[in-house]
Each structure stands twice: as C-alpha cells, then as structure tokens.
N, C-alpha and C positions, 0 to 999 in steps of 0.2 A: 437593664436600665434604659429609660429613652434618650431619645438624641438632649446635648444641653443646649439645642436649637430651640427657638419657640415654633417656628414653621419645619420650612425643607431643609434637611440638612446639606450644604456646599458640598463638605468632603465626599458623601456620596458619589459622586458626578466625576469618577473614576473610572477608564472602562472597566475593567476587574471585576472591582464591587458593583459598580453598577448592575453588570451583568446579573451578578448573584442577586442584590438588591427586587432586580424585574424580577427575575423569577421568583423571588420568597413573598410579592407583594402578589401579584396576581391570585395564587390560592389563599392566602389573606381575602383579598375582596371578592372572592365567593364566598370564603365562609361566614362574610358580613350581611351579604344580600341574601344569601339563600332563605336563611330563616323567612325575609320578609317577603319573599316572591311566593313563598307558599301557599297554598300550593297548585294555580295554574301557568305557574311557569318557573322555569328550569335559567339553571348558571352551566355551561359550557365551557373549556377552553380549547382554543384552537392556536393554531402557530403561523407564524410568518415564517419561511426560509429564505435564507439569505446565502449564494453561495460566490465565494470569491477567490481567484487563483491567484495564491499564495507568490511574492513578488522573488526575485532573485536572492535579492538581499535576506529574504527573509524563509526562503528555501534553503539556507546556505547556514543561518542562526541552526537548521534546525539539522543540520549535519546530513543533511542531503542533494546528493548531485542534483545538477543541472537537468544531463542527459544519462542511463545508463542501457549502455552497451551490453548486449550478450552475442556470446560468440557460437556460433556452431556445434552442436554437442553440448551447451551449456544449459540449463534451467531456467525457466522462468514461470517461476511460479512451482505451480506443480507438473507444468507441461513442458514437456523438453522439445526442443526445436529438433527435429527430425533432421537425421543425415542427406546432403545432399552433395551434388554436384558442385564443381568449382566454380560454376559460373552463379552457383544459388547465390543470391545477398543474406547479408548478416541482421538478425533482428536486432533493431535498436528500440527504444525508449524513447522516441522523440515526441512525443507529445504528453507534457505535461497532467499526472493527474494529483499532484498535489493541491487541495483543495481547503479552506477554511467553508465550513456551516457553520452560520449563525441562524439561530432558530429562537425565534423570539413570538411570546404566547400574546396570547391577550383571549378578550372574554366575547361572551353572547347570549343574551337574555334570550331564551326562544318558547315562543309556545309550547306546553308540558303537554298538549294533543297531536298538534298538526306540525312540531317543530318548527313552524316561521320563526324569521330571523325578525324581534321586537327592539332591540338594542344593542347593539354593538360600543363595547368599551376598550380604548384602546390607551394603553400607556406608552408613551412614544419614550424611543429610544435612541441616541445618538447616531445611528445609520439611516433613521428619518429624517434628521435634521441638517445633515451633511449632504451635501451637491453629489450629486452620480447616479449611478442606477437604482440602488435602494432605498434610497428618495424620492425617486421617479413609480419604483413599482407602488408604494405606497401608495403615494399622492393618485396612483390608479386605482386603487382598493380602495382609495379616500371617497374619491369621485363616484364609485359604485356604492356607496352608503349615501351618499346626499342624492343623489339621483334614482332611488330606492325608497319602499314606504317605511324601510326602517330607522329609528334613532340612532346617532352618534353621538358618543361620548369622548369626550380627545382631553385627556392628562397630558400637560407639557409639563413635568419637573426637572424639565433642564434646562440652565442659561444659557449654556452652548449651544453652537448652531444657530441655522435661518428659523424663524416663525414659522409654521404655517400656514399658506397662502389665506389668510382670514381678513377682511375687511374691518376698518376700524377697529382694531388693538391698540390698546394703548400705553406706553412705553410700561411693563411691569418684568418682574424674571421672570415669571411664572404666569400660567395661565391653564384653565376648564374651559375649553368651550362643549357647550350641551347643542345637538344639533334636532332640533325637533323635527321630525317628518311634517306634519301638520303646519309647522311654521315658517316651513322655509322658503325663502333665501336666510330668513331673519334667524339670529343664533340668541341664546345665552353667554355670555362671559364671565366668569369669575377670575379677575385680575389678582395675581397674586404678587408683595414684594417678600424680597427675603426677610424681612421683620415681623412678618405676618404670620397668624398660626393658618395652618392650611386649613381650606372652607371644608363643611357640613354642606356637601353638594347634592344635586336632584339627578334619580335616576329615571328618564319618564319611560312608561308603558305604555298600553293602548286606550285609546279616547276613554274609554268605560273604567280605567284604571287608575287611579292616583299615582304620581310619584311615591318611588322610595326614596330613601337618604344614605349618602353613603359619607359619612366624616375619614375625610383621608391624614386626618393629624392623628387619630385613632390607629389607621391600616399602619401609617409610619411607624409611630410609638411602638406598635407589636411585632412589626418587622425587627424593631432597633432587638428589641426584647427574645426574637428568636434566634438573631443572627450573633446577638453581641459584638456588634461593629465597633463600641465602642472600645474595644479592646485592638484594633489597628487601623482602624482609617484615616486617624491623624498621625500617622507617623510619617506624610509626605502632603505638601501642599495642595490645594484644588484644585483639579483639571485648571476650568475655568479661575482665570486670576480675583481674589476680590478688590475691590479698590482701598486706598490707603486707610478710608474711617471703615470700613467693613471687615476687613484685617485687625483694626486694632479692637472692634466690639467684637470678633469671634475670637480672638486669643484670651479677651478678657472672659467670654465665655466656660472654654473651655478649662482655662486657668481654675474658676469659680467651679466647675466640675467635680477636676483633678482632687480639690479640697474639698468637696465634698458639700460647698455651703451654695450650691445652684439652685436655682428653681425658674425654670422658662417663663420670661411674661408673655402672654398668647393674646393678639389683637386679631377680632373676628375679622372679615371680609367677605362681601354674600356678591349674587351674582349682579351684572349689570345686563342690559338688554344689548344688543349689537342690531 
C-alpha cells in the first residue's frame, strides 16, 4: 500500500529505515528514467563511502574490547607470533580497527558512447546534512559537479540537518534543486512543504536534448509498495519532531489508514527559478 502521506512521509526519516529507504529508491529511479533515456544514454549507480571508527561506547555495545593483547606463543589470526627471546615485546592490538562503512549510492546519466558524465542525481542522506567530515566530503563532490559541464540534480527529503549551502531558499522541508550546467550560477528549485504531494521533476540532458521527468510521489508510492513499511515505521515517533498541528494532522492520518477509509489529498508544487 502507499504511504497515508500525501507527499514525504515523516516516519521515513529514521536512520534504519532510511537507510533501507535510499537504497530500495535509487534502483526505483532507474527503472523510471531508463525507459526514457533510451537509447543514447545510460542510468549508472555509483557509491559514496563513508568510513567511521566506531566510538568506545559503542565498541563496548558491541562486546568488544578496547585493546586485545596477545601473548607470546598465542595466535593472531592465523599467524602465530613466533618464539622469542625475553627481551622480544608482546603483540598487542593497539590500534583500533573497528570500523562502521556507510556506502551510500546515488545515480549518473552518462553518454551510452563516450560514457560522459551528463547528470548526476544525488538523494542526500542524513551524513550530508550533519556538520563533520561527510559533509565536508560531499559538499567536495558537490563542488566538482557545479564546476563541471555536467548537470546536478540534489533530492533533499529530509527536514533534518543544515540545507545545502544554496542561495535563496526559502523556508520549506523539502527541496529539488536541478543545477543546470548551461545555466549556472542560476539553479531551479522545487520547494517542497510536508502537505505537498511531491513534484513531477525535470531531468535535463544535453543542449540537443529535451528534459526527462522523473515524478518522485510515484518513486515513493513504489517504494512504500516494495518495502511495506507500512507495517513498522510507525511504531516509534519521527526522528525529526513534528510540531503540535502536524502531530495532530498525521495521527489523524494515520488513524484514517488503520480503518482503512484514507485516501491522500496531493497538492502539486512545480519548480521555482533561484
């Protein structure tokens, strides 16, 4: 069934789901464009890696030491530390390799000859929008597509976190910016609020090319549809808090769900110029 959202659904916006969420939408929006890029150009996915050493606290949840020690004669691994003298020192473990990878996809329109990169689509994800290094690298990959002859496409479906660094936005949860090679500094923006159904957005290609259209209330609905989320994502509050009239229209929603008598009302919202 789809979300009983008219737009993004809130609950999404859980790291967990989320997670899953990215990846079940990405191959989603290939199999939307493909058909229509055909056939001088190609849908790719590529990956962002994201790597981060795992904190004490959280090395410690996962029932592993700090430091481990081996002794003389003992194993490590499959290598045994060779006998030695009294004065030999003891192998230890002192440098951490516990490690979280976060690998996060996204897409790339690319010429189906010469494989040039024609558009890059990007769904941001909660370690884009958070202050630190994976924000930083990003906002480096960001910079290497605007500074580039190729298109940017930037999906924001999360109200968490900083914006990105985009001129003239203006207060919404959501946002599309479309970054045209051709037209830049100047963007596209499709402002999105949470009562909104989500836009029938422009994929541009090269000068000689028309825009495709990609409807991401579509990509949702078939996510909801794959993943059937609706069967646990409400069973804990939203990351992000709603406010007190936002709370009361999504419980009344969901309520209206549960019984089975919903039907989303969907208010368009197209783009605006930046």
């Amino acid at each position: 069934m789809p979300s009983p959202f008219p737009g993004m659904d809130p609950y999404l916006e859980q790291p967990d789901i989320w997670q899953d969420f990215h990846r079940t939408a990405i191959p989603v929006i290939r199999r939307e464009l493909n058909p229509k890029l055909s056939p001088d150009f190609i849908v790719t996915i590529g990956t962002h890696v994201y790597l981060h050493e795992l904190s004490a606290k959280e090395r410690q949840m996962l029932g592993e030491p700090d430091v481990s020690i081996l002794i003389r004669g003992e194993t490590a691994g499959t290598h045994a530390v060779q006998a030695a003298s009294s004065a030999s020192p003891a192998m230890i473990g002192a440098i951490s390799t516990q490690m979280e990878k976060l690998v996060v996809p996204f897409l790339e329109v690319r010429d189906r000859n010469t494989r040039d990169l024609i558009t890059a689509i990007e769904l941001l994800s909660p370690t884009n929008k958070r202050s630190g290094g994976d924000r930083e690298q990003y906002l480096g990959k960001r910079l290497g597509y605007v500074t580039s002859d190729a298109n940017l496409v930037e999906i924001d479906l999360l109200r968490g976190g900083a914006q990105m660094p985009t001129e003239g936005i203006p207060r919404c949860d959501y946002a599309v910016v479309v970054s045209r090679a051709a037209n830049r500094p100047a963007a596209e923006l499709y402002p999105i609020m949470l009562r909104d159904r989500l836009p029938v957005i422009s994929i541009p290609l090269t000068a000689d090319r028309p825009d495709v259209t990609l409807d991401l209330q579509a990509v949702l609905d078939q996510c909801f549809n794959e993943a059937g989320y609706e069967r646990y994502i409400y069973d804990q509050e939203p990351m992000v808090p709603l406010s007190a009239e936002d709370k009361r229209w999504a419980v009344g929603l969901l309520t209206a769900a549960a019984k089975g008598t919903h039907t989303p009302k969907r208010n368009e919202h197209g783009p605006a110029e930046q």
